[in-house]
C-alpha positions in Angstrom: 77.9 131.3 39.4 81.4 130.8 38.3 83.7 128.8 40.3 87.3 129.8 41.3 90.0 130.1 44.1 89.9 133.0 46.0 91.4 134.0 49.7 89.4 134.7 52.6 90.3 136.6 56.1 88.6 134.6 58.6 88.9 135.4 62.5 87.8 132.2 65.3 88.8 131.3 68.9 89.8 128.3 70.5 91.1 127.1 73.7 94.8 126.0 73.9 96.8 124.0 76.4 100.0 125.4 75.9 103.5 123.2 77.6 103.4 124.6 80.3 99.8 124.6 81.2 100.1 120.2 80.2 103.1 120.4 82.8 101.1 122.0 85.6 98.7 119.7 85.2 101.0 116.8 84.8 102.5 117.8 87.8 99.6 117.5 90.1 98.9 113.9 89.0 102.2 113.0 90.0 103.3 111.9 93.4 106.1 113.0 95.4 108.6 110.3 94.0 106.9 110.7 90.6 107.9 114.4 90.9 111.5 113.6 92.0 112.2 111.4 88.9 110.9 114.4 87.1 112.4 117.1 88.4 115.9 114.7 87.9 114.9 114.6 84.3 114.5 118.7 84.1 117.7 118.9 86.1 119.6 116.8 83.0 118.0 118.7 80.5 118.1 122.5 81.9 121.5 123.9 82.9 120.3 127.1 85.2 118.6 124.4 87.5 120.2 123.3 90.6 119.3 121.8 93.8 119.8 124.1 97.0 121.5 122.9 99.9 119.8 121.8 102.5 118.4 124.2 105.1 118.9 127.1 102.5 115.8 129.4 102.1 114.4 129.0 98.5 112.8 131.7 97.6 110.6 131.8 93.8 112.6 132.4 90.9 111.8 136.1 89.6 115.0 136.1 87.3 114.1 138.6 85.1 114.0 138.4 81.2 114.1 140.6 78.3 110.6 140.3 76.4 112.5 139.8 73.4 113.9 136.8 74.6 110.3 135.7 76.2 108.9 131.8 74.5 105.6 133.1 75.9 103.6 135.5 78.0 102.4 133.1 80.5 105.8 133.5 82.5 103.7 136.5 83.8 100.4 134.6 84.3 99.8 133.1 88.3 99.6 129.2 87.8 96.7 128.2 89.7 94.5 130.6 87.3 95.8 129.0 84.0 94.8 125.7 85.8 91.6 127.1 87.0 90.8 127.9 83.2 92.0 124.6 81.8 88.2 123.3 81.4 87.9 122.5 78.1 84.9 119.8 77.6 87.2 117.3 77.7 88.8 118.3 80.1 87.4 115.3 82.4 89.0 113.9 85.4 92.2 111.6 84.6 90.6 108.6 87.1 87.7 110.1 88.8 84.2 110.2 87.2 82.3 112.8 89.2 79.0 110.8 88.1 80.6 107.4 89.1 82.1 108.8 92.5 80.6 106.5 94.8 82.1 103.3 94.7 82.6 101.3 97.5 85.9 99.9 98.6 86.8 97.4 101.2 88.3 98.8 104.2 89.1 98.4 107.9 89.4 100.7 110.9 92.8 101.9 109.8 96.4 100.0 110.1 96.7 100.3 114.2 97.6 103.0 116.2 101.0 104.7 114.8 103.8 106.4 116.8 103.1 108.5 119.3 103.2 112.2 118.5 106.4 113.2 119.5 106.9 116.5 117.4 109.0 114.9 114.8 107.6 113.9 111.4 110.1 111.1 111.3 108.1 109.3 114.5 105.7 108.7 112.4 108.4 107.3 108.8 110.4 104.9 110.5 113.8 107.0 110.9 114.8 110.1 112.7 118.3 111.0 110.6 118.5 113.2 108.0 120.9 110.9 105.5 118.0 107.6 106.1 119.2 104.3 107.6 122.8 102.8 107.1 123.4 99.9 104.4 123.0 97.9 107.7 120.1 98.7 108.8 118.5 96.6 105.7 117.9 93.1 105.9 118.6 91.0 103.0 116.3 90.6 100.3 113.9 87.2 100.3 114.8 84.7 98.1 112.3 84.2 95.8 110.5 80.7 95.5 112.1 80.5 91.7 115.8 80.9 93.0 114.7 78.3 95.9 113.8 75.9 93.7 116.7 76.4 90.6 119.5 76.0 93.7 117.8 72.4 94.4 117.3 71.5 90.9 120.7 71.1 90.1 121.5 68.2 92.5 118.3 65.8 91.1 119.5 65.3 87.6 123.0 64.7 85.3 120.9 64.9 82.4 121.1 68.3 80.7 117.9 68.4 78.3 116.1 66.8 81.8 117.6 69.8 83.8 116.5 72.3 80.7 112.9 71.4 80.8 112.9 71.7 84.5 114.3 75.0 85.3 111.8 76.2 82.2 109.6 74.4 84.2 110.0 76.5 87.4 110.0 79.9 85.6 106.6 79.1 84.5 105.2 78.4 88.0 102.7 81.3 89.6 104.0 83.0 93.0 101.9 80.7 94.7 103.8 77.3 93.2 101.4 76.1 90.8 101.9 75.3 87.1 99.6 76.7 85.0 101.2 76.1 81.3 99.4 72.7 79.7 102.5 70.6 79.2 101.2 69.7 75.8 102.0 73.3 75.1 105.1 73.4 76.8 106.8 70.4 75.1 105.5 72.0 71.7 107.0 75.3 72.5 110.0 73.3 73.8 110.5 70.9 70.8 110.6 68.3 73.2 108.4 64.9 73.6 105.8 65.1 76.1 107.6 62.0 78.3 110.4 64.5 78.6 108.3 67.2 79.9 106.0 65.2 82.5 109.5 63.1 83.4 111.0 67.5 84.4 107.7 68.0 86.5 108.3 64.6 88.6 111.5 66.0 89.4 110.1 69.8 90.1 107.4 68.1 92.1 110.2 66.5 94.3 111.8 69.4 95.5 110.8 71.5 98.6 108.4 72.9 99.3 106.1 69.8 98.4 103.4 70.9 96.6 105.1 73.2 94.1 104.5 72.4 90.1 101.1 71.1 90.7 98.3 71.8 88.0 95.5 71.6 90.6 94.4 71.9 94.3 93.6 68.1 94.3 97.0 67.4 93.1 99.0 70.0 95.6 97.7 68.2 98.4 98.1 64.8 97.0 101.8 65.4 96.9 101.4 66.4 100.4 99.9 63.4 101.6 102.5 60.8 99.6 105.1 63.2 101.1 103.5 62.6 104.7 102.8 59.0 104.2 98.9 59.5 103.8 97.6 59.2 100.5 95.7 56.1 101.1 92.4 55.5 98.8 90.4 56.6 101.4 92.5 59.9 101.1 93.0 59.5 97.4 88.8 60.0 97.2 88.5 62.5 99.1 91.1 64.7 97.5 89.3 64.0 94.1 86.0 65.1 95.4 87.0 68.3 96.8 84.2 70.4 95.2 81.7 68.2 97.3 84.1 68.9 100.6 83.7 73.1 99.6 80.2 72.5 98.8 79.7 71.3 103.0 78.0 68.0 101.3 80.3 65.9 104.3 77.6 63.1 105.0 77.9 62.2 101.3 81.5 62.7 101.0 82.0 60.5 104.4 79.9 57.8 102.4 81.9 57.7 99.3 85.5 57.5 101.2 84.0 54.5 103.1 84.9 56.0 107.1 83.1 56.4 110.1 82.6 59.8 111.6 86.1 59.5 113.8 88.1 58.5 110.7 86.6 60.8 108.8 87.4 64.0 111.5 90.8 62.7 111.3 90.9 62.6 107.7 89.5 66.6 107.7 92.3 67.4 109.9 94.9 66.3 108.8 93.7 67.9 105.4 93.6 71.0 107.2 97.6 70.8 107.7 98.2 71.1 104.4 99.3 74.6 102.3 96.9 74.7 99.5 99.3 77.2 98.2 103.0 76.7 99.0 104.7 78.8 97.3 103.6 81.8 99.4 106.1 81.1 101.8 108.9 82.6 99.7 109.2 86.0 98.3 107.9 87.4 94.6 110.6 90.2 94.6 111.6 93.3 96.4 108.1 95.2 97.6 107.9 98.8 97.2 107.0 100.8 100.1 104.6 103.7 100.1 105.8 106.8 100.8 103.4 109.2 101.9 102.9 112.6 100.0 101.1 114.4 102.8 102.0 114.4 106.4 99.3 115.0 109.2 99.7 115.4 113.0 97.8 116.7 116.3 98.5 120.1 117.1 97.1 122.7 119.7 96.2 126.4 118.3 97.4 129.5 119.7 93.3 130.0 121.0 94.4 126.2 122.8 91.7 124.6 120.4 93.1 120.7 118.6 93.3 120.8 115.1 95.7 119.4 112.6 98.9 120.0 111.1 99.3 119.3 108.0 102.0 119.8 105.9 104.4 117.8 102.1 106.8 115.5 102.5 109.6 117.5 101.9 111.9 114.4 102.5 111.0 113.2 99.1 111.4 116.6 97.0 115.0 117.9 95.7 114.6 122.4 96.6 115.3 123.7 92.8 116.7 126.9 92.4 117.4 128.8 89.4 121.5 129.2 89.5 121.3 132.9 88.5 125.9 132.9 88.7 126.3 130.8 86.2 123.3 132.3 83.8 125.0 135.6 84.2 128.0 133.7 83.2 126.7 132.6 80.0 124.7 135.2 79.4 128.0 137.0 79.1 129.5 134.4 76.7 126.9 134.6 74.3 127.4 136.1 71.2 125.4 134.8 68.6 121.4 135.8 68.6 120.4 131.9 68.6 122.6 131.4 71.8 121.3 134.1 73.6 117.3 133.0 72.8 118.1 129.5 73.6 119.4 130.8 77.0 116.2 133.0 77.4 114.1 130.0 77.2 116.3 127.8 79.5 115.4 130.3 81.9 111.8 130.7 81.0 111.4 127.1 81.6 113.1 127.3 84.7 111.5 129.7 86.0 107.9 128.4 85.1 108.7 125.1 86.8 109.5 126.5 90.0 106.4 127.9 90.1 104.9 125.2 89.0 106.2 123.2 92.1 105.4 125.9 94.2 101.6 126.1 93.1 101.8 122.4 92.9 102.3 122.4 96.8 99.4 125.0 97.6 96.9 123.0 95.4 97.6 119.7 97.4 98.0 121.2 100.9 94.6 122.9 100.0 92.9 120.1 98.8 94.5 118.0 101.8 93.2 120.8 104.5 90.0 120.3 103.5 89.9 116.3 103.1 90.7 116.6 106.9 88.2 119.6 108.0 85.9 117.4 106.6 86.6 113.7 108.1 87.7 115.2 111.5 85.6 112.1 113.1 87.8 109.5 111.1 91.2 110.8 112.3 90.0 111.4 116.0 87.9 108.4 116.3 88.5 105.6 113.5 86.7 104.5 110.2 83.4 104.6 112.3 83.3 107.7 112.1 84.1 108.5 108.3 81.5 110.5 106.5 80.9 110.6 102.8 82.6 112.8 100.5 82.4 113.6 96.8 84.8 115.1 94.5 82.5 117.9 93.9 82.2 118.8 97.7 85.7 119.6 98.1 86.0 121.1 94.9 83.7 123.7 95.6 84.9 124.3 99.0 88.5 125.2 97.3 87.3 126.9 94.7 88.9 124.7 92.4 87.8 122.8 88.9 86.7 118.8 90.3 89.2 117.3 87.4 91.6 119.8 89.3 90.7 117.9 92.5 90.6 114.6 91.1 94.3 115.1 90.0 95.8 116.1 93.1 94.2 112.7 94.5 95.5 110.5 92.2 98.7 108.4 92.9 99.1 110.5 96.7 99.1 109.3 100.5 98.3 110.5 103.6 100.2 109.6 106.9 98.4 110.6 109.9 98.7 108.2 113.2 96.2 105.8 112.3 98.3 104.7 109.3 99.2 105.5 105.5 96.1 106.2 103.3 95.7 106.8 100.0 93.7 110.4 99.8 90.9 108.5 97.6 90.0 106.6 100.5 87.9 109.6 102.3 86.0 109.6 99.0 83.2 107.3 100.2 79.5 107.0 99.3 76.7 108.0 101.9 74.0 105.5 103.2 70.9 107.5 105.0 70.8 106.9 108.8 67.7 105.9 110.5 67.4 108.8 112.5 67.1 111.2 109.8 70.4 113.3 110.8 72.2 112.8 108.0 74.2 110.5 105.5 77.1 107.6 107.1 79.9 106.5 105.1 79.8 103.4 103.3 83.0 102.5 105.0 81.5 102.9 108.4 78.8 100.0 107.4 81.5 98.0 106.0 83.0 98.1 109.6 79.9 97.6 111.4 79.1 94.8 109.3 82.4 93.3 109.5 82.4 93.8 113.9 79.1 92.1 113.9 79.8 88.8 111.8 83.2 88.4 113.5 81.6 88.4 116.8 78.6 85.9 115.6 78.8 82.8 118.0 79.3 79.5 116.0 75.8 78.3 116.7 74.3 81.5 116.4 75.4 82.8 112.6 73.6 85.8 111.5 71.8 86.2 108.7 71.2 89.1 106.6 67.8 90.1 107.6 69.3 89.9 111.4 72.1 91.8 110.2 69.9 94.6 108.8 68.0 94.5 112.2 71.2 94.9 114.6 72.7 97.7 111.9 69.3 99.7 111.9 69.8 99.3 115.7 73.0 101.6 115.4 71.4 103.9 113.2 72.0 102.7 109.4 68.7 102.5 107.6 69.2 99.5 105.2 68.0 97.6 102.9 69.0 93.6 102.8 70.6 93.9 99.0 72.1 96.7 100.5 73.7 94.5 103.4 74.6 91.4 101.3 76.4 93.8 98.7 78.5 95.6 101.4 78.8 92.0 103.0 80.4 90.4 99.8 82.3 93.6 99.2 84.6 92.9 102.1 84.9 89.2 101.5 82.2 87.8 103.8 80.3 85.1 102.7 76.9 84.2 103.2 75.0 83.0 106.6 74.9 79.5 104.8 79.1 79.8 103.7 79.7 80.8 107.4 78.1 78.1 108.5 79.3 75.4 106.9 82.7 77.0 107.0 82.8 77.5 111.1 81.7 73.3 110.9 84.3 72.9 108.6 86.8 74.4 111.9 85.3 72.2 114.4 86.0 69.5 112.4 82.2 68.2 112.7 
């Protein structure tokens, strides 16, 4: 057979994600503020946008355009469907593995009762004007423990390679005041001899608060004790055996510091006035605040019956119009046939991010309406009464895809008056009850656990076989792994730890 080039006709299909369907989909991932930095963005690059005024009704932009002047035909195309039919097989949710749902997460019974329900959603976001607090309303920023320490520096030292070393020194120290650079490594990086280095962190390890620029816990509260007149070698032994004071070994440690028992308590307690991490007291920087993206509130139906209100955060979202004057305008002005199609798609893409926003809004409040239906018992009654809840459940339940639904819960929050949630919080796991009736949250035995080992008596610590007894008691069928996992994953340590930890506090 005789080998040649030749041209064949060949007809396949394959599934696309055009621009616009990556920005829908992009769009739900994004929180509010997320949104508002992008919508800023589309506002620089896309003259026909504009922000309405406030209080103006914005209705959708239906501008029309001539099909000549079309990018694509998906102007025409409702946006939830093209997100609907985004499934590709790798399609896959962006942070949510529908097989690996069910992770536990350490929680409590919510951040305290919020404000009262006064019929304004800004009761409930700490300001009732429209324009936000004054300048004056914000306190000044924290210092951080870095500028504490370089506006003390300056006064211990004339010696300018000294005063070098130590304010690289402090910019190397962790938020909570500790030095963890080697300072062999730091006088190589610094071309400096090692005398020089060790002579900077004498003078760091002056300045307040005492403690700072220490490599180790032993040595943090060493300083502490020279600072308070204490470090005797009685002291000075039992601050290098510190693993055997953690470990509860006291009668050996009393032993090897050479004390009675009173002179030993007294040692313990004046080791418990100590900050094992002093740099805590100072600021690390401006924190952020969470915003919520979803607001929720008590309301009465017209039938009288309590449900929820639920409703986005408008405060965060500029209203985008299309400015339909000023396209006229330029439509006018156009002469060439390049002008005119680069106008067409200006207002294409306007037009296909408004209702992008728009769908955008239905998909969360959808999702969001359903997240509530479903934990009802959490927002009336408190963690105890969270149930579990998988991606999949809601999904179906909306009739949406579950990487759809695992996008809209990414990166949002939920203010309600029990606090600010994130919406993957009411994602739990379910642990069978002991009555048969059902499935309990995860989050629910996190907070039983947690009630019953902070009201264990010192004397009395319970362990986890008791603890499984006392929780099967209130209708959660467990096993003891079971307890001791949910038990370490909210920080608790064991009935041994507890112990030794509530002796520790008496100062026995």
């Amino acid at each position: 057979m005789a080998l040649g080039p030749r041209l064949d006709l060949r007809q396949s299909q394959s599934l696309v994600m055009t621009p616009q369907l990556q920005q829908a989909i992009k769009l739900l991932t994004l929180s509010n503020l997320e949104v508002e930095a992008f919508i800023g963005e589309a506002l620089d690059a896309n003259p026909l946008l504009d922000v309405a005024d406030a209080g103006a009704e914005v209705p959708l932009a239906d501008t029309p355009v001539e099909p000549d002047l079309r990018r694509t035909h998906l102007e025409s195309s409702p946006v939830d469907q093209l997100v609907g039919e985004g499934r590709a097989a790798e399609d896959r949710p962006l942070d949510i593995d529908p097989d690996t749902l069910d992770r536990d997460r350490d929680t409590g019974d919510g951040l305290g009762a919020g404000p009262a329900d006064s019929g304004d959603w800004s009761a409930g976001l700490g300001g009732g004007d429209s324009e936000g607090p004054g300048i004056d309303a914000h306190g000044a920023a924290e210092a951080s423990l870095a500028e504490h320490l370089h506006a003390q520096i300056g006064a211990t030292t004339r010696d300018p390679q000294a005063l070098f070393v130590a304010r690289w020194l402090i910019d190397q120290l962790d938020e909570t005041g500790y030095l963890t650079q080697p300072l062999a490594e730091a006088a190589a990086m610094l071309g400096v001899p090692l005398a020089t280095v060790e002579a900077a962190l004498a003078l760091v390890q002056a300045l307040d608060p005492t403690g700072v620029g220490a490599r180790t816990l032993g040595e943090c509260l060493a300083l502490q004790a020279r600072e308070a007149d204490r470090c005797d070698p009685c002291m000075a032994r039992l601050l290098d055996n510190l693993d055997l004071l953690a470990r509860g070994e006291l009668a050996r440690l009393r032993r090897m510091c050479g004390v009675d028992e009173d002179d030993f308590a007294d040692m313990l307690a004046e080791l418990r006035g100590y900050d094992p991490k002093p740099g805590l007291r100072f600021g690390s920087g401006a924190g952020e605040a969470v915003v919520p993206d979803i607001l929720v509130r008590e309301a009465v139906g017209e039938d009288g019956a309590a449900g929820w209100d639920i409703a986005i955060n408008q405060a965060t979202l500029p209203r985008l119009i299309v400015n339909r004057g000023y396209y006229v305008e330029l439509r006018q002005s156009c002469v060439s046939k390049e002008a005119r199609a680069w106008l067409g798609e200006r207002l294409a893409d306007a037009n296909w991010l408004l209702k992008a926003l728009d769908q955008r809004q239905k998909t969360i409040l959808k999702v969001a309406a359903e997240i509530v239906r479903h934990q009802d018992g959490f927002f009336r009654n408190g963690v105890s009464h969270l149930r579990p809840l998988t991606l999949r459940t809601v999904a179906e339940a909306v009739s949406l895809h579950e990487s759809t639904v695992s996008r809209v819960t990414a990166n949002k929050y939920l203010h309600c008056v029990r606090g600010t949630y994130e919406l993957k919080y009411f994602f739990t796991s379910g642990v069978a009850s002991s009555d048969g009736e059902g499935a309990v949250s995860a989050e629910a035995v996190k907070a039983a656990i947690r009630q019953l080992i902070d009201a264990e008596a010192a004397d009395a610590v319970l362990s986890d076989d008791t603890l499984v007894d006392l929780l099967k008691a209130r209708g959660f069928d467990l096993a003891r792994r079971t307890v001791a996992k949910y038990r370490e994953a909210i920080g608790l340590g064991s009935s041994v730890q507890r112990r030794r930890q509530k002796a520790l506090a008496r100062g026995r």
